[in-house]
N, C-alpha and C positions, 0 to 999 in steps of 0.2 A: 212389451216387445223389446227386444234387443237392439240395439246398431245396426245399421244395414253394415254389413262386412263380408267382403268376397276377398278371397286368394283360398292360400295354405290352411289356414287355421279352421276355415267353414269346411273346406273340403274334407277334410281330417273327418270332422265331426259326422257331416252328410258317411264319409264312407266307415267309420264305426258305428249309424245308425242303420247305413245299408248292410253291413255284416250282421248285427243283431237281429235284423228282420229277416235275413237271409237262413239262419239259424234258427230261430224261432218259426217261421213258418216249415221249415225242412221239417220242424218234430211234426209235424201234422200233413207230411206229403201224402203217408202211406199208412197213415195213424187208422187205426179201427175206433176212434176215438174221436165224441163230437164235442167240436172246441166251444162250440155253448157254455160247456158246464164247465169252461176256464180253469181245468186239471191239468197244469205246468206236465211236460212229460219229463219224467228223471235222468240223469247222468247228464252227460256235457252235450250241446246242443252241433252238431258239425256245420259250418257254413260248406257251400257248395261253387261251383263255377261262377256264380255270379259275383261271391268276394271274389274267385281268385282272378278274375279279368277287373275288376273297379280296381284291384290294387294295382295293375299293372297300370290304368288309366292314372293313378293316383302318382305312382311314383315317376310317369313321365312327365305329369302338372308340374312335381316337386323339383324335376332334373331341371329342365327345359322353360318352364311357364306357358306353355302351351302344345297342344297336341302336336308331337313330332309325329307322322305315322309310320316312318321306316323302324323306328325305336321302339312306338307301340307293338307294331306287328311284333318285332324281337320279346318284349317282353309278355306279350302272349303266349308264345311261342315257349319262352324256357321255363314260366310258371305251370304250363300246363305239360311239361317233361316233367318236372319235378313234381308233378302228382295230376297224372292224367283221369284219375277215378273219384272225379270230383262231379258225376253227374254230368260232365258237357254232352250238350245233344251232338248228332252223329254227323251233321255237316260240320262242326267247329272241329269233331274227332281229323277230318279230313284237310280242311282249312291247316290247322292249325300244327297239324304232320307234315305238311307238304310246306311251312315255310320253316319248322324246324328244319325241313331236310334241303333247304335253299330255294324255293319255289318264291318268287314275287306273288308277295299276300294279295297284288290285283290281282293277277291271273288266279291265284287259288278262292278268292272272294266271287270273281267275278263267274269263277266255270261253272258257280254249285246252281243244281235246281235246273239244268238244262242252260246256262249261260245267264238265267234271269237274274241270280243273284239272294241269297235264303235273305227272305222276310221276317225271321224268329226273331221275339222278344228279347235275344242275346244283346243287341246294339245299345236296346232301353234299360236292360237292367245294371250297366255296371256304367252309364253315363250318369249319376246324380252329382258326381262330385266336379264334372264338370261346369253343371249348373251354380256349384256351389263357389267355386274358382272365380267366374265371370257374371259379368254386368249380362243382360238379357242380351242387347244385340251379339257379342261376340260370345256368351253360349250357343247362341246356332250354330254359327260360323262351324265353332267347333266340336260339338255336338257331331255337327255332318264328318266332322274329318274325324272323330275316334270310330265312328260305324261303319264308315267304306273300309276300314283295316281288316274287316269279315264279311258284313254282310252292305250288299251290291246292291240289292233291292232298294226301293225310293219307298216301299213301306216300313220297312223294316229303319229307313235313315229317317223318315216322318216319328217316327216312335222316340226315338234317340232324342230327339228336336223335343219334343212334347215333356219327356219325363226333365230334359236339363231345363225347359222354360219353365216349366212346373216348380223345379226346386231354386233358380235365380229371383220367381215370384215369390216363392216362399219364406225367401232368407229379405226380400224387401218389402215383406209387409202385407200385402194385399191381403184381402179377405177374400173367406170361402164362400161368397157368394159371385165374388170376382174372378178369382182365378180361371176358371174353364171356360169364359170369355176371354183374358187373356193369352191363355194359350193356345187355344182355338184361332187367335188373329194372328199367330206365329207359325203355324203350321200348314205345308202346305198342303193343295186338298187330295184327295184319295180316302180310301177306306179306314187311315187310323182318323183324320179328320171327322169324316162320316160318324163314327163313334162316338168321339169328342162334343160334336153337335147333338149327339142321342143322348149323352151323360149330362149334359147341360140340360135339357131338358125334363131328369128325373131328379126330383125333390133329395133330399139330405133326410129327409123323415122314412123313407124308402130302407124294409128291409138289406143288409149289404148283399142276403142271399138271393133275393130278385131283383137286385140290380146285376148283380152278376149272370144271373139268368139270362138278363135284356144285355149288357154287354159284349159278356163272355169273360172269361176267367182265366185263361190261358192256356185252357185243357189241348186248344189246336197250335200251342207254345208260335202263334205266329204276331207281330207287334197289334194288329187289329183287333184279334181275341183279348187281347190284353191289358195294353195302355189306356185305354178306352174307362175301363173301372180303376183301374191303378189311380186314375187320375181325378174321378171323382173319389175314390176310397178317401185318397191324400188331400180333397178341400171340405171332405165332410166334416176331416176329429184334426185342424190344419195346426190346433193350438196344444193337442194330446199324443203325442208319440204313441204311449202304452194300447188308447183304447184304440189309435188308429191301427194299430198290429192288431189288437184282436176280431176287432170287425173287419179287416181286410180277409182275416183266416175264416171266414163262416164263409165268404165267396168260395171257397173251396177253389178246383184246379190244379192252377200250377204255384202254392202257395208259398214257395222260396222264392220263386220272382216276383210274385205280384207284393209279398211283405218286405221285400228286401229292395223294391224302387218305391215303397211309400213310405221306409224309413229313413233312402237316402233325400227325399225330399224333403221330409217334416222335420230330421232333426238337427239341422244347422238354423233353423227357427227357435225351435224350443231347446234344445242342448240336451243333454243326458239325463241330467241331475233325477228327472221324476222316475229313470226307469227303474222297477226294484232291484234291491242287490242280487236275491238268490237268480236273477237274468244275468245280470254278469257273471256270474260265480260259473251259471251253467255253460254259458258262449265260449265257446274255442277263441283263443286269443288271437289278433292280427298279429304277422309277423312285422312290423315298422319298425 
């Protein structure tokens, strides 16, 4: 096991393994094709919304050292000008036009979904580098403030919470028997909780495809369908990057987010090194 090390250098890594996962699972969104039989799909792998909101999360860690949200909002805002057909679901389409076009990201956060505030897996999936940045207590903290920038919901900010304590436990060691205990005493309660307490209670010997069954997978792309298996996926393979993408992808769903929040957890633990080359070769590059 490595150093415990949080800042820049963890986060970096969390968000090149959250793009890898992000990419890798994208080839198998819409795949006629069952990822059992582990046949890489050919040409260059595209990441989706989920890199391009972590890198915004990423380079305001890098500016700032902690989540500014007026900065965040901006840099949501002009990554997703600069290429809106990255897959964002159709609240963030709105969200995230209404503060390019000057609208305060509370008000545009807070009106969606009838004023509740959208609960989608968007908050969880592009917070792992958060985790990766900070020591467990002030991942919360900030956690909370990268997900109020979109989504308003207290589900949707529980999710956010869960995926960055997930990946601050996982850059400090704990074991995969421990962690869904620990994260579990970080979060508060509500239905991504609810989960978290259900995922703790199914074995690591457990098919990923009927845990995902009992979960959910993120086919209802809301944080509760979600995080809930992300989180056991991510303490099942906590020392394996590779096999933890592949077995996250048999859960099927929504499997650009759910492989692209258990790669930004698991790989500021393990680091890169074991993924194969022709994965890199195939992943669209970050722009950093």
């Amino acid at each position: 096991m490595p150093d415990t090390i949080f800042g820049m250098d963890s986060a970096e890594v969390s968000l090149r393994g959250l793009a890898l996962g992000d990419a890798f699972g994208e080839t198998w969104f819409r795949a006629a094709r069952d990822p059992s039989t582990r046949v890489l799909a050919p040409g260059q792998w595209q990441w989706t919304d989920d890199t391009a909101m972590a890198l915004g999360v990423f380079r305001v860690l890098r500016t700032h050292g902690r989540i500014d949200q007026d900065e965040l909002a901006n840099q949501f805002a002009a990554e997703y000008a600069r290429d809106p057909n990255r897959n964002y679901g159709s609240a963030m389409h709105d969200v995230l036009t209404a503060i390019r076009n000057g609208e305060s990201w509370r008000s545009a956060a807070q009106r969606q979904f009838g004023g509740l505030g959208s609960w989608g897996n968007g908050a969880a999936m592009r917070v792992a580098p958060v985790g990766a940045w900070f020591a467990l207590d002030e991942a919360v903290e900030q956690a909370v403030r990268s997900a109020e920038v979109t989504h308003a919901h207290p589900e949707a900010i529980a999710g956010a919470v869960a995926v960055a304590v997930a990946t601050a436990l996982s850059i400090s060691g704990v074991t995969s028997a421990d962690l869904l205990d620990e994260v579990l005493a970080r979060v508060p309660s509500g239905q991504v909780r609810d989960g978290l307490r259900q995922a703790r209670q199914i074995g690591f010997d457990v098919d990923p495809r009927d845990a995902a069954a009992t979960l959910g997978n993120g086919s209802r792309l809301s944080a509760p369908d979600t995080v809930p298996y992300v989180v056991w996926s991510a303490a099942r393979n906590l020392d394996d990057l590779v096999e933890a993408l592949w077995d996250t992808v048999l859960g099927g769903g929504d499997t650009d987010t759910n492989c692209a929040m258990v790669g930004g957890i698991i790989a500021p633990r393990t680091g890169l090194d074991a993924v194969p080359d022709e994965w890199w070769q195939a992943v669209e590059p970050l722009p950093l």
